[in-house]
PyMOL Python script that loads the backbone (N, CA, C, O; Angstrom):
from pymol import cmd

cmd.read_pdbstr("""\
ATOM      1  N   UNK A   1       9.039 -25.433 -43.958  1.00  0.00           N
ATOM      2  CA  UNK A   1       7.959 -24.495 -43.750  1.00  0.00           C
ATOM      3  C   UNK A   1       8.234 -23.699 -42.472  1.00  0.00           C
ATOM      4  O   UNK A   1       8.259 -24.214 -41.355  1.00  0.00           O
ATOM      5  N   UNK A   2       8.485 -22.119 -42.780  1.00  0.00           N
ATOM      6  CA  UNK A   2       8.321 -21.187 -41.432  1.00  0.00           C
ATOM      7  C   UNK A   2       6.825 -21.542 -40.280  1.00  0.00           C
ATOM      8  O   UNK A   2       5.792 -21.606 -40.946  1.00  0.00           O
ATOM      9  N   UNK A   3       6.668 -21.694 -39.241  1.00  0.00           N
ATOM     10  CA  UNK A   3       5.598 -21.782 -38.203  1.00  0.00           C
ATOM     11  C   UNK A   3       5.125 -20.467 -38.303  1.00  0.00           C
ATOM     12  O   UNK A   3       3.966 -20.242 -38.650  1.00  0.00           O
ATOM     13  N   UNK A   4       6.233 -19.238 -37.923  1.00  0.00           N
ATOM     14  CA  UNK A   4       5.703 -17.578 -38.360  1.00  0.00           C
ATOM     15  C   UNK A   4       5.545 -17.146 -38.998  1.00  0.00           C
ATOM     16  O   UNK A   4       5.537 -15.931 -38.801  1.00  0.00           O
ATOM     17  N   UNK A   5       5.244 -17.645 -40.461  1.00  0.00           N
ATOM     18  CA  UNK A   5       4.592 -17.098 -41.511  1.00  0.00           C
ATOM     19  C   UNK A   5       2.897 -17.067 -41.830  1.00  0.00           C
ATOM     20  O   UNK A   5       2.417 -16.359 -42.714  1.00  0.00           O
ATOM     21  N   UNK A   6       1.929 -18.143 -40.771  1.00  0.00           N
ATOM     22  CA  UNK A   6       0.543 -17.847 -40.767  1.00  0.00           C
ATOM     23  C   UNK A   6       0.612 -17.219 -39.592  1.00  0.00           C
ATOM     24  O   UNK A   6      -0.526 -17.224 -39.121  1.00  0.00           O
ATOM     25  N   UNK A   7       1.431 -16.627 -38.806  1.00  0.00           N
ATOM     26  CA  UNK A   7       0.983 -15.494 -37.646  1.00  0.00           C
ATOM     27  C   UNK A   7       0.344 -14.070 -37.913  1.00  0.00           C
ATOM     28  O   UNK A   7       0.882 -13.162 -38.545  1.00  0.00           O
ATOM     29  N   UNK A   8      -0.655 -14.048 -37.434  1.00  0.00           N
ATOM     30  CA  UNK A   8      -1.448 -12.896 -37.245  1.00  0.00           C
ATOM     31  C   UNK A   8      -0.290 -11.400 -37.503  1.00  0.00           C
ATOM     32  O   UNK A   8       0.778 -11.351 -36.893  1.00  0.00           O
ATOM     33  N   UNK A   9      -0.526 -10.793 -38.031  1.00  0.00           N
ATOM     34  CA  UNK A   9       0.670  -9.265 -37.092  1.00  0.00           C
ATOM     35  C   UNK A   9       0.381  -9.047 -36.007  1.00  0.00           C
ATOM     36  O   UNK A   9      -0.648  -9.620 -35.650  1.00  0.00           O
ATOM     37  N   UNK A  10       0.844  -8.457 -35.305  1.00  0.00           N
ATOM     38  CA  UNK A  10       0.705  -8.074 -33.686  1.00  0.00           C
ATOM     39  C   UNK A  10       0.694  -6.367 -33.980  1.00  0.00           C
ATOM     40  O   UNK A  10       1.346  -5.511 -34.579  1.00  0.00           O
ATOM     41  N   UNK A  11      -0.761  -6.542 -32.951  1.00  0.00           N
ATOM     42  CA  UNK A  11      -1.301  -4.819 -33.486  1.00  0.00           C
ATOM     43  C   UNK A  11      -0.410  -4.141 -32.399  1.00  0.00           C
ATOM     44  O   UNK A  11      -0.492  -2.919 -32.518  1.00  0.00           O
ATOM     45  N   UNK A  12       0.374  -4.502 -31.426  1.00  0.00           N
ATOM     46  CA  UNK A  12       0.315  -3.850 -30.267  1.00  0.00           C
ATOM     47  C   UNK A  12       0.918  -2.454 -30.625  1.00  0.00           C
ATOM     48  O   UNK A  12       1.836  -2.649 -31.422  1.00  0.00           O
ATOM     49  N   UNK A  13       0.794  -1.350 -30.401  1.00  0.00           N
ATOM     50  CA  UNK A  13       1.423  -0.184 -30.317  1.00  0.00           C
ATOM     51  C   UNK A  13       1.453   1.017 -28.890  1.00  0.00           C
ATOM     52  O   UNK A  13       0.581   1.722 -28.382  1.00  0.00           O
ATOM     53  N   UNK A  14       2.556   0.853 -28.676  1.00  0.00           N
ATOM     54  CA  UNK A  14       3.332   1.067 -27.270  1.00  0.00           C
ATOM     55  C   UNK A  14       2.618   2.776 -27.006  1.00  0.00           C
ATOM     56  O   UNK A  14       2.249   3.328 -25.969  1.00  0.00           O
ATOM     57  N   UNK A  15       2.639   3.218 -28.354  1.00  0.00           N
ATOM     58  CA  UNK A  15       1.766   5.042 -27.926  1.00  0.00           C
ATOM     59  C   UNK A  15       0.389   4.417 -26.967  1.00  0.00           C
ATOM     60  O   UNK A  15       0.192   4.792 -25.812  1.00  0.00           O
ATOM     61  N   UNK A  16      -0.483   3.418 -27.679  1.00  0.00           N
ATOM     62  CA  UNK A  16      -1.643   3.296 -27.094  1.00  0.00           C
ATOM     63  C   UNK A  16      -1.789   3.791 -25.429  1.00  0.00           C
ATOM     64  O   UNK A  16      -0.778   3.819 -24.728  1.00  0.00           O
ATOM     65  N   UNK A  17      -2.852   4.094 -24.991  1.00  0.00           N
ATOM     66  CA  UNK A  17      -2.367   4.832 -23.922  1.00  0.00           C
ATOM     67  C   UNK A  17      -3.300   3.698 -22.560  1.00  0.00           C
ATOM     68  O   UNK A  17      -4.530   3.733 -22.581  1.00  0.00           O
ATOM     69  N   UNK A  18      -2.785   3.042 -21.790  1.00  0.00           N
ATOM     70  CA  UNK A  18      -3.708   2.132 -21.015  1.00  0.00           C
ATOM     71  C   UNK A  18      -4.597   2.424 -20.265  1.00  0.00           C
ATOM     72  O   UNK A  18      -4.937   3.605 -20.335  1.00  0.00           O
ATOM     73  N   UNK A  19      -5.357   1.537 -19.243  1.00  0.00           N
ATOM     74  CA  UNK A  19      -6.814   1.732 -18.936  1.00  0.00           C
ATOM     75  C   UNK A  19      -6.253   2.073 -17.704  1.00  0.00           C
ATOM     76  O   UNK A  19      -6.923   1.606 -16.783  1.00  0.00           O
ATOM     77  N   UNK A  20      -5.221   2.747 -17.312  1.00  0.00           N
ATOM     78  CA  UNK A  20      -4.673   2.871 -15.978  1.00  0.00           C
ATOM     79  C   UNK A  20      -4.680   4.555 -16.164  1.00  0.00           C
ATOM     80  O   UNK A  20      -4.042   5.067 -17.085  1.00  0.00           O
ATOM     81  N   UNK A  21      -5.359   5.263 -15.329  1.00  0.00           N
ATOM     82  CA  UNK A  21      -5.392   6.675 -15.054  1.00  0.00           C
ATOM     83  C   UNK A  21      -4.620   7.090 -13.828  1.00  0.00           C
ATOM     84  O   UNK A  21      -4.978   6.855 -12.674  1.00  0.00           O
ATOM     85  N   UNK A  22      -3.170   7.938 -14.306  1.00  0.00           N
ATOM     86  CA  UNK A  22      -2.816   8.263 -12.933  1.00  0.00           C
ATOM     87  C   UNK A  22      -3.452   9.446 -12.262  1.00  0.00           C
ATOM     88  O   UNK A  22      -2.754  10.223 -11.611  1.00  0.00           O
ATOM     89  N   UNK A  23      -4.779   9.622 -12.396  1.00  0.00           N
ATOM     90  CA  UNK A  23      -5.462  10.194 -11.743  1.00  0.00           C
ATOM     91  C   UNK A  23      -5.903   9.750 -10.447  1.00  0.00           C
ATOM     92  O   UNK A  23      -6.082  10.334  -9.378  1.00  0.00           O
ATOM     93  N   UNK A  24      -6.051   8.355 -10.897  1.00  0.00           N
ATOM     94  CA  UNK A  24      -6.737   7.420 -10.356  1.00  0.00           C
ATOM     95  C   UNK A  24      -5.720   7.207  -8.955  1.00  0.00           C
ATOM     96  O   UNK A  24      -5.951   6.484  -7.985  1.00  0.00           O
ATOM     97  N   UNK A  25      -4.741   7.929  -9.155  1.00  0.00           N
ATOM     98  CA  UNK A  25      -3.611   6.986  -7.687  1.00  0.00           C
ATOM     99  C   UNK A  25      -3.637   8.007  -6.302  1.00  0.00           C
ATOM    100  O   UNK A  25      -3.329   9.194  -6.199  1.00  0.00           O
ATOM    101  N   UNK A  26      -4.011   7.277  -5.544  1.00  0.00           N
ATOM    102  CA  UNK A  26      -3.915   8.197  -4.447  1.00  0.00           C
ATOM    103  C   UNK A  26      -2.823   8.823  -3.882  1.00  0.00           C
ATOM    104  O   UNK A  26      -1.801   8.196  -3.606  1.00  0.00           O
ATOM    105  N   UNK A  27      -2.971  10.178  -3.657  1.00  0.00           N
ATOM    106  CA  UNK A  27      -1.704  11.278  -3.099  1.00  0.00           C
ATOM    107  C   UNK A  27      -1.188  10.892  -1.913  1.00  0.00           C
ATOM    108  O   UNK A  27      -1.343  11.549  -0.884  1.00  0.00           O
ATOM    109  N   UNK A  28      -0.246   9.304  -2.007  1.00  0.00           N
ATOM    110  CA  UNK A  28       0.209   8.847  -1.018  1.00  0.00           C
ATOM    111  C   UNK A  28       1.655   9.223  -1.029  1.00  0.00           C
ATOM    112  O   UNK A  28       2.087   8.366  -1.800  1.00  0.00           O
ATOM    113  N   UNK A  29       2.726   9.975  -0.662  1.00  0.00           N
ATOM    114  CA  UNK A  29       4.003  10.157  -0.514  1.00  0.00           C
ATOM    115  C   UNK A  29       4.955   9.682   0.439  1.00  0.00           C
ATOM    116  O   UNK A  29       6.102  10.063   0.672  1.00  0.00           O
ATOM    117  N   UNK A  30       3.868   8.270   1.228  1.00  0.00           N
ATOM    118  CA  UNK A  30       5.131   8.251   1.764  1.00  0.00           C
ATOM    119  C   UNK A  30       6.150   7.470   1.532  1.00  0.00           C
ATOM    120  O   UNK A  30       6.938   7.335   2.469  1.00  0.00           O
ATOM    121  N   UNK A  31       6.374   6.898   0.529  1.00  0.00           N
ATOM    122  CA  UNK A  31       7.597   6.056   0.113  1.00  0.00           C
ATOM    123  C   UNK A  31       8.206   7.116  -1.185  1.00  0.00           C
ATOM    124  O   UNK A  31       9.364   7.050  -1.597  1.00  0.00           O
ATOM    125  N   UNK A  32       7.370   7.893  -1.607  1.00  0.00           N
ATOM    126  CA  UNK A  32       7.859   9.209  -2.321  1.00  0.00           C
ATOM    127  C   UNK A  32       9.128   9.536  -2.111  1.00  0.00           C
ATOM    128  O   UNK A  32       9.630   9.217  -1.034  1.00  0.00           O
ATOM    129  N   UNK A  33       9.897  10.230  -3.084  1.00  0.00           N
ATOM    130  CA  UNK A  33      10.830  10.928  -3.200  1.00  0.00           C
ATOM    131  C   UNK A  33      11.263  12.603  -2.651  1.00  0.00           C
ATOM    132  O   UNK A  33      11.301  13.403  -3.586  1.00  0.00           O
ATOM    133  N   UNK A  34      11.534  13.098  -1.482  1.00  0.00           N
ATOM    134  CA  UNK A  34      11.416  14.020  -0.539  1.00  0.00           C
ATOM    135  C   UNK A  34      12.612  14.708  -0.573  1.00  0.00           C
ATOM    136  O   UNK A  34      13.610  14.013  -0.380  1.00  0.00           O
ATOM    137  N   UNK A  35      12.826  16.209  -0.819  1.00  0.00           N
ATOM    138  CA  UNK A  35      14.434  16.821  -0.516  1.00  0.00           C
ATOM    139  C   UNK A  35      14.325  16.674   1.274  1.00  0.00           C
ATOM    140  O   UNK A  35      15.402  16.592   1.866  1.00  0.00           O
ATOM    141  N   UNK A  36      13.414  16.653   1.858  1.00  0.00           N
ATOM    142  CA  UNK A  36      13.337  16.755   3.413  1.00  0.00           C
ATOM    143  C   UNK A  36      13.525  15.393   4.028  1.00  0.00           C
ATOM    144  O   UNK A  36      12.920  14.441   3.534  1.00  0.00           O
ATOM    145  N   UNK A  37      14.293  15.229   5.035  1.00  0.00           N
ATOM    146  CA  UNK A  37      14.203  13.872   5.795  1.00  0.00           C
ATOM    147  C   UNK A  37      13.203  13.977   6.903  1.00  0.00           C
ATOM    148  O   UNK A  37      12.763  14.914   7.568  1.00  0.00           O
ATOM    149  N   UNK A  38      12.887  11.972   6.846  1.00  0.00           N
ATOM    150  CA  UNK A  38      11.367  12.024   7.482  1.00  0.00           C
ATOM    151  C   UNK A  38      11.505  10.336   7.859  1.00  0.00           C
ATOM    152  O   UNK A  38      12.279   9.644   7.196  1.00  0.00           O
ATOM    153  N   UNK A  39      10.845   9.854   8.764  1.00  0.00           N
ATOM    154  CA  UNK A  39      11.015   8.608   9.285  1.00  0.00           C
ATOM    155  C   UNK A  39       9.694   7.815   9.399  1.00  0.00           C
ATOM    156  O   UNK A  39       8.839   8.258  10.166  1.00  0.00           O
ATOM    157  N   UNK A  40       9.442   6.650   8.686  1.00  0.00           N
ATOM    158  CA  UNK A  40       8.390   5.908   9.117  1.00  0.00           C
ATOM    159  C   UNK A  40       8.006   5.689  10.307  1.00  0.00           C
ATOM    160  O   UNK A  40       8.896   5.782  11.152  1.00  0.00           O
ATOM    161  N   UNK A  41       6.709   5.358  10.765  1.00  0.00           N
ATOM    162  CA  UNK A  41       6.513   4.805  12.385  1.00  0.00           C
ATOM    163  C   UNK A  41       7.269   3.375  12.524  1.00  0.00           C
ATOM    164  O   UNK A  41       7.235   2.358  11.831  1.00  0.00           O
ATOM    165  N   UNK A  42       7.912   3.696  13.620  1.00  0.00           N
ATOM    166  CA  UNK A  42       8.462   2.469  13.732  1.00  0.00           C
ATOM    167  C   UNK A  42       7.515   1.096  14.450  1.00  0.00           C
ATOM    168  O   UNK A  42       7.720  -0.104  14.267  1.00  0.00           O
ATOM    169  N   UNK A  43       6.430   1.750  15.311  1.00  0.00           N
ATOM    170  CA  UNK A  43       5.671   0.752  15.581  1.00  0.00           C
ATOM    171  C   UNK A  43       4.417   0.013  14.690  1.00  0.00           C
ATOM    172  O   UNK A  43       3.798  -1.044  14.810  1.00  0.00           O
ATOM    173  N   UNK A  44       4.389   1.057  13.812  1.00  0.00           N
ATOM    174  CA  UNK A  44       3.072   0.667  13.109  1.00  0.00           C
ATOM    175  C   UNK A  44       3.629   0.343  11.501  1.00  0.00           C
ATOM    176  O   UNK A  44       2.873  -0.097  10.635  1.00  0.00           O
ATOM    177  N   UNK A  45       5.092   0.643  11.268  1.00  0.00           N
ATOM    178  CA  UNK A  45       5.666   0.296   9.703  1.00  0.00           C
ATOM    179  C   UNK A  45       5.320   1.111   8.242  1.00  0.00           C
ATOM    180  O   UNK A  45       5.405   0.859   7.040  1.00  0.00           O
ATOM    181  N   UNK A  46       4.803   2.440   9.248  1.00  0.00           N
ATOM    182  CA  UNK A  46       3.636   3.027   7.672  1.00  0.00           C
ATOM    183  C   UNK A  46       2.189   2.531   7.706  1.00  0.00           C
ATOM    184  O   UNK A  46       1.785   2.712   6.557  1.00  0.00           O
ATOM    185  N   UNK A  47       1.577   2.201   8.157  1.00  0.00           N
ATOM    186  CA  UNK A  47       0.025   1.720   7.744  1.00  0.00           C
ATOM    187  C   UNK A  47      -0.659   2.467   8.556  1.00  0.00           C
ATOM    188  O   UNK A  47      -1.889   2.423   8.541  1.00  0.00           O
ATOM    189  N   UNK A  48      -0.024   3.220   9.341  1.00  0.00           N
ATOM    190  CA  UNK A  48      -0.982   3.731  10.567  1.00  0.00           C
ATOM    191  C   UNK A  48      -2.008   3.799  11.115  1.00  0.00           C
ATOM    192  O   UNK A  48      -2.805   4.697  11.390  1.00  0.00           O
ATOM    193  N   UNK A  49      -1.893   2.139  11.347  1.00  0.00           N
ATOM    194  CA  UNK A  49      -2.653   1.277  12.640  1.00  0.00           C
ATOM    195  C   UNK A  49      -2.142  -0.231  12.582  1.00  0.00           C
ATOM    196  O   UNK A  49      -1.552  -0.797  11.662  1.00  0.00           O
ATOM    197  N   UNK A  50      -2.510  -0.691  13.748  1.00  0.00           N
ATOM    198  CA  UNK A  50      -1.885  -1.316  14.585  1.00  0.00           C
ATOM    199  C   UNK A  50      -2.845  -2.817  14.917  1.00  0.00           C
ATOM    200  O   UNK A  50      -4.055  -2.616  14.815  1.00  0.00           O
ATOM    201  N   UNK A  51      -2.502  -4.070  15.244  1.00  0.00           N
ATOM    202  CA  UNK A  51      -3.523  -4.930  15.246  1.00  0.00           C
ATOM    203  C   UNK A  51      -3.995  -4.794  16.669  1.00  0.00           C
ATOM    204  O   UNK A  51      -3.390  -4.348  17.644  1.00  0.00           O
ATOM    205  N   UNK A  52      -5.342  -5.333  16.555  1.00  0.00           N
ATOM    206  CA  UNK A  52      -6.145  -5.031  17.874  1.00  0.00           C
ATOM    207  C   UNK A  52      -7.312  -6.063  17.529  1.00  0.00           C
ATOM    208  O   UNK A  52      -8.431  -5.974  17.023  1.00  0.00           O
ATOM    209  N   UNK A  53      -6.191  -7.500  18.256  1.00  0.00           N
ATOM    210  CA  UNK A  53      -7.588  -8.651  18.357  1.00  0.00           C
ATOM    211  C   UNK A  53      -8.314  -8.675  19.488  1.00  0.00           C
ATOM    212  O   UNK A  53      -7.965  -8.437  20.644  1.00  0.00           O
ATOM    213  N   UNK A  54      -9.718  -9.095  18.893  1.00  0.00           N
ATOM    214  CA  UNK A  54     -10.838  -8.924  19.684  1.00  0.00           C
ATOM    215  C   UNK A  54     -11.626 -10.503  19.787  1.00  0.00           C
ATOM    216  O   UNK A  54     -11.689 -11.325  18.873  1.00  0.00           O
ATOM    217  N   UNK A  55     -12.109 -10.624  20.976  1.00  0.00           N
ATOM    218  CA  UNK A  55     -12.752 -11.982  20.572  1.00  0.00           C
ATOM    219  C   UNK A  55     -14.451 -11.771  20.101  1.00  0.00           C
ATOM    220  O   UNK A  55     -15.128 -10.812  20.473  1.00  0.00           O
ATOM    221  N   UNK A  56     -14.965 -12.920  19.181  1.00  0.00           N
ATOM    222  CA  UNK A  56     -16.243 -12.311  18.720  1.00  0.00           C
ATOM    223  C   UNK A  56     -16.861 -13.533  18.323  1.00  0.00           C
ATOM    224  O   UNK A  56     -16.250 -14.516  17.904  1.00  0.00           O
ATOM    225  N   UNK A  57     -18.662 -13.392  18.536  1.00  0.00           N
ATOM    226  CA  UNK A  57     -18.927 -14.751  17.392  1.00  0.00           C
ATOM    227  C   UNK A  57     -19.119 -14.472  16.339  1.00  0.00           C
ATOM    228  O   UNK A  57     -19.068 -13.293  15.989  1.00  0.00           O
ATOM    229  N   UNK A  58     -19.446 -15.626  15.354  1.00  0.00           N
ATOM    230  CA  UNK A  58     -19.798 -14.670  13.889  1.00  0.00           C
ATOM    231  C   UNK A  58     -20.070 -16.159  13.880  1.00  0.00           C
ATOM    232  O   UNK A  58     -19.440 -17.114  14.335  1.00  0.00           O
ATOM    233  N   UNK A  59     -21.438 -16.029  13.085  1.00  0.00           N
ATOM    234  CA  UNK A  59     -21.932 -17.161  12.493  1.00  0.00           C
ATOM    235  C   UNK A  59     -22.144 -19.053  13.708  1.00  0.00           C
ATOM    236  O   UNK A  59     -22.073 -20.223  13.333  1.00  0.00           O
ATOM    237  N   UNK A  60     -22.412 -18.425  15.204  1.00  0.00           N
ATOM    238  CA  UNK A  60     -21.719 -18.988  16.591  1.00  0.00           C
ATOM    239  C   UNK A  60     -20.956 -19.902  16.167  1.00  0.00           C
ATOM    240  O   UNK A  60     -21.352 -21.059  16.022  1.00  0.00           O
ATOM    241  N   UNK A  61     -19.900 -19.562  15.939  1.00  0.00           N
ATOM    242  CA  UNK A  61     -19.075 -20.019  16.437  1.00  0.00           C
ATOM    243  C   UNK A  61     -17.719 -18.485  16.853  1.00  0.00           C
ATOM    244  O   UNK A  61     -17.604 -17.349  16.393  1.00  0.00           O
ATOM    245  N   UNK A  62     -16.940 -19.270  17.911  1.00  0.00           N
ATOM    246  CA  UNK A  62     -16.222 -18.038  18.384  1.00  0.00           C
ATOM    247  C   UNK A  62     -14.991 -17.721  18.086  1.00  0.00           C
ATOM    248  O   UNK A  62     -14.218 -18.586  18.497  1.00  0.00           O
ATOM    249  N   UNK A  63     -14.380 -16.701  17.454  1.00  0.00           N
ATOM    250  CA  UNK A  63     -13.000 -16.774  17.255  1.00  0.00           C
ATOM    251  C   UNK A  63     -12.266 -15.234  17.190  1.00  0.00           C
ATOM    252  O   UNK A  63     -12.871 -14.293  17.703  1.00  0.00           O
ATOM    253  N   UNK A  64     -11.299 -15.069  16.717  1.00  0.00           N
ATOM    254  CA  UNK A  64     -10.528 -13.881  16.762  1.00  0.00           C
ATOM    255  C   UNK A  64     -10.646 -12.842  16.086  1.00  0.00           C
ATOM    256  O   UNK A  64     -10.651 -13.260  14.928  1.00  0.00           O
ATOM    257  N   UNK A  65     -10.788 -11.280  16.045  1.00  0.00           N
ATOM    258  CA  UNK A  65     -11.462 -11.051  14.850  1.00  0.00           C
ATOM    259  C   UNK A  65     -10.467  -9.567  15.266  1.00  0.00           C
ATOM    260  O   UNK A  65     -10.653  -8.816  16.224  1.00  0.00           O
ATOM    261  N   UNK A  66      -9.277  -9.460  14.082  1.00  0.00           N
ATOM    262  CA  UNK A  66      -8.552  -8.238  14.259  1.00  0.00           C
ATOM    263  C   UNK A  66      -9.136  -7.363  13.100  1.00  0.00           C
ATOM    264  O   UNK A  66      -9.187  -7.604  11.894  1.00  0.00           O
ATOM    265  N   UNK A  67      -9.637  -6.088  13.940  1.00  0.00           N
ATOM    266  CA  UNK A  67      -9.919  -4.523  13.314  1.00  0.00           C
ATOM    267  C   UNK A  67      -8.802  -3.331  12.884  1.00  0.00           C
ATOM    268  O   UNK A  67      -8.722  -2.484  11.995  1.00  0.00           O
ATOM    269  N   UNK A  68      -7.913  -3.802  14.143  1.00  0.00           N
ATOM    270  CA  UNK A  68      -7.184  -2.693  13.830  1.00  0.00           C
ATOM    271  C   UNK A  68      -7.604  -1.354  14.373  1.00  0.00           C
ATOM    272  O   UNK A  68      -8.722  -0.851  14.263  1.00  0.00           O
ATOM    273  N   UNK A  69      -6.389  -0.772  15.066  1.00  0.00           N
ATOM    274  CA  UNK A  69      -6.753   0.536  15.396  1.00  0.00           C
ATOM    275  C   UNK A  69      -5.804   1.818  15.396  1.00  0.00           C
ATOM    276  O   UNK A  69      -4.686   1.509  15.808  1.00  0.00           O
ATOM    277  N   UNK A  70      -5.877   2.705  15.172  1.00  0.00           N
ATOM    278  CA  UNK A  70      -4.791   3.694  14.839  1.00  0.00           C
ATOM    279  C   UNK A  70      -3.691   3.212  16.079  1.00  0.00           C
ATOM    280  O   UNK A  70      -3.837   2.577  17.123  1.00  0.00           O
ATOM    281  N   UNK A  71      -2.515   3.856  15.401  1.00  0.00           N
ATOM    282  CA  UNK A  71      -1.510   3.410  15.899  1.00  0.00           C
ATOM    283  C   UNK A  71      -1.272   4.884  17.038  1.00  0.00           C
ATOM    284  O   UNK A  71      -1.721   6.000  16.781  1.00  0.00           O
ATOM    285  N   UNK A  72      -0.535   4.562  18.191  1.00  0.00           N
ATOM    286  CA  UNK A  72      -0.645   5.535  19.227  1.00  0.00           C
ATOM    287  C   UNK A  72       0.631   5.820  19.518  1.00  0.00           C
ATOM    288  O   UNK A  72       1.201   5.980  20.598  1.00  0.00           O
ATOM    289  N   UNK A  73       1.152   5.877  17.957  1.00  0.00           N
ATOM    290  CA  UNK A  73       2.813   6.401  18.099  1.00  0.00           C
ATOM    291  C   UNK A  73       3.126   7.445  17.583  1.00  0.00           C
ATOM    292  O   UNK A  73       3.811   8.349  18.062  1.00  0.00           O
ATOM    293  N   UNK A  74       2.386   7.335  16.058  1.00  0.00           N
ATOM    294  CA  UNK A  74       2.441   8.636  15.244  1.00  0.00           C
ATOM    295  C   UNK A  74       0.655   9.012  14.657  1.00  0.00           C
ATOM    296  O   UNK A  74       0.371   9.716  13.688  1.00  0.00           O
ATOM    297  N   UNK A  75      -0.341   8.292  15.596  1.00  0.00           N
ATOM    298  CA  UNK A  75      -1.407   8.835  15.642  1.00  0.00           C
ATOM    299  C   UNK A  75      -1.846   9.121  14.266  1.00  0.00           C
ATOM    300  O   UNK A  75      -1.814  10.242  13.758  1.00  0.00           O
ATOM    301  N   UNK A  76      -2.378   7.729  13.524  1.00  0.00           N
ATOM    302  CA  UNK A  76      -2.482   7.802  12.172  1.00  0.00           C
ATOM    303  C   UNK A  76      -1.687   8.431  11.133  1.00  0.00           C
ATOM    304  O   UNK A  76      -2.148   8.308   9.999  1.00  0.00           O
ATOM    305  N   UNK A  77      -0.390   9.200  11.276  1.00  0.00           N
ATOM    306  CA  UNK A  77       0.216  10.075  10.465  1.00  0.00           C
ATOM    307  C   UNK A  77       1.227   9.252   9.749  1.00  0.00           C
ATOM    308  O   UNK A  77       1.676   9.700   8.693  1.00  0.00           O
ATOM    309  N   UNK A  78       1.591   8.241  10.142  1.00  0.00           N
ATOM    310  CA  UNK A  78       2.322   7.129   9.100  1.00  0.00           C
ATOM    311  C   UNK A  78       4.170   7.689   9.473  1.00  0.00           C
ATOM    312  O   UNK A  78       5.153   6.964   9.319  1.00  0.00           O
ATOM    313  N   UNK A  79       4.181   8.574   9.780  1.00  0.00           N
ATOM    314  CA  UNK A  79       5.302   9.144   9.251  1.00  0.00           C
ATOM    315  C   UNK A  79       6.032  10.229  10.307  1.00  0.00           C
ATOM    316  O   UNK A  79       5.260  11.049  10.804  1.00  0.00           O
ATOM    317  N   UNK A  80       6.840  10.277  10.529  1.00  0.00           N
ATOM    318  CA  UNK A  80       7.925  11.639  11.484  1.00  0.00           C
ATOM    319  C   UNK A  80       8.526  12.389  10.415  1.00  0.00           C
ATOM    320  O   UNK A  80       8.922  11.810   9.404  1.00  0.00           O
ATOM    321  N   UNK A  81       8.656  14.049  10.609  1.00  0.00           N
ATOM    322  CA  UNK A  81       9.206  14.460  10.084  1.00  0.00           C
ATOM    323  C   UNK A  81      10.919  14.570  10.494  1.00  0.00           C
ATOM    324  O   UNK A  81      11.125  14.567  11.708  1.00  0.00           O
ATOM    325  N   UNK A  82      11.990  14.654   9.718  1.00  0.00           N
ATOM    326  CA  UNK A  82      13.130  14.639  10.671  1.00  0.00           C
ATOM    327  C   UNK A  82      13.486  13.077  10.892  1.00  0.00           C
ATOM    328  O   UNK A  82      12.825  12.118  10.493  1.00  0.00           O
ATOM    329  N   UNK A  83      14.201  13.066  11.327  1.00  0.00           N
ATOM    330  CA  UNK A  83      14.942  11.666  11.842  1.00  0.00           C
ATOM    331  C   UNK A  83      14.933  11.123  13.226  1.00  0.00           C
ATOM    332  O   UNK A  83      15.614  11.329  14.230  1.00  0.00           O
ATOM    333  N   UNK A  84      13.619  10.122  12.840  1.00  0.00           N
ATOM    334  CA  UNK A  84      13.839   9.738  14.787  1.00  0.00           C
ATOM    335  C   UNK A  84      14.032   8.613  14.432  1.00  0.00           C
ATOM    336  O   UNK A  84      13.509   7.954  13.534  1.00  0.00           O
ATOM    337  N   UNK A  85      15.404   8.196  15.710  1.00  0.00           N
ATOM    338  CA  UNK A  85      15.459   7.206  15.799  1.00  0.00           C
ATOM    339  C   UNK A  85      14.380   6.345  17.281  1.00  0.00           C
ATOM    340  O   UNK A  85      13.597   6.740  18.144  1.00  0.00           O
ATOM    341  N   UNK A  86      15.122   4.682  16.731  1.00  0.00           N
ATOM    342  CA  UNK A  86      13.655   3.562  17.530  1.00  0.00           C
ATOM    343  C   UNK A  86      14.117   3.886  18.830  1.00  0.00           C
ATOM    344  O   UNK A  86      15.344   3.823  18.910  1.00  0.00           O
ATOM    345  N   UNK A  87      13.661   4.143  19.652  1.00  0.00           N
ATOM    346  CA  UNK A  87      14.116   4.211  21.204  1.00  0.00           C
ATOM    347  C   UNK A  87      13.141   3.583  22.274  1.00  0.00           C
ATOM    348  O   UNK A  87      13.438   3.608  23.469  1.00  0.00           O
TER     349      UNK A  87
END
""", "prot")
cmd.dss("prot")
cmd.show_as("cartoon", "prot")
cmd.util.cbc("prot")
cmd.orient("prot")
């Protein structure tokens, strides 16, 4: 006796179009594909900002509580245009 002969068919069809809208993606370029050269922040890695622990209570008891704050290298911009190097 075949096991795959009481299998269901499989409806899947690859046209179907998924619940993923690339509308939906934010106009982020910077790992994008560029004819121009351009350099990540080297202090902040792309995220542009930087950790900034603070001490705080919450709930008393006391502990560390990082916010984060723009980075003061490339000043939220993530990115150099051109090629800089780390210096």
């Amino acid at each position: 006796m075949n096991p795959h002969e009481d299998d269901e068919e499989d409806d899947f069809d690859p046209e179907d179009e998924d619940d993923f809208d690339e509308e939906d993606d934010e106009d982020d370029d910077l790992f994008g594909v560029t004819s121009d050269a351009r350099t990540i922040c080297h202090l902040c890695g792309g995220a542009g900002f930087i950790a900034n622990p603070t001490a705080a209570v919450i709930g008393g008891v006391p502990r560390t509580v990082d916010n984060g704050r723009e980075c003061p290298h490339c000043n939220g911009a993530r990115k150099f245009p051109g090629l800089v190097p780390p210096l």
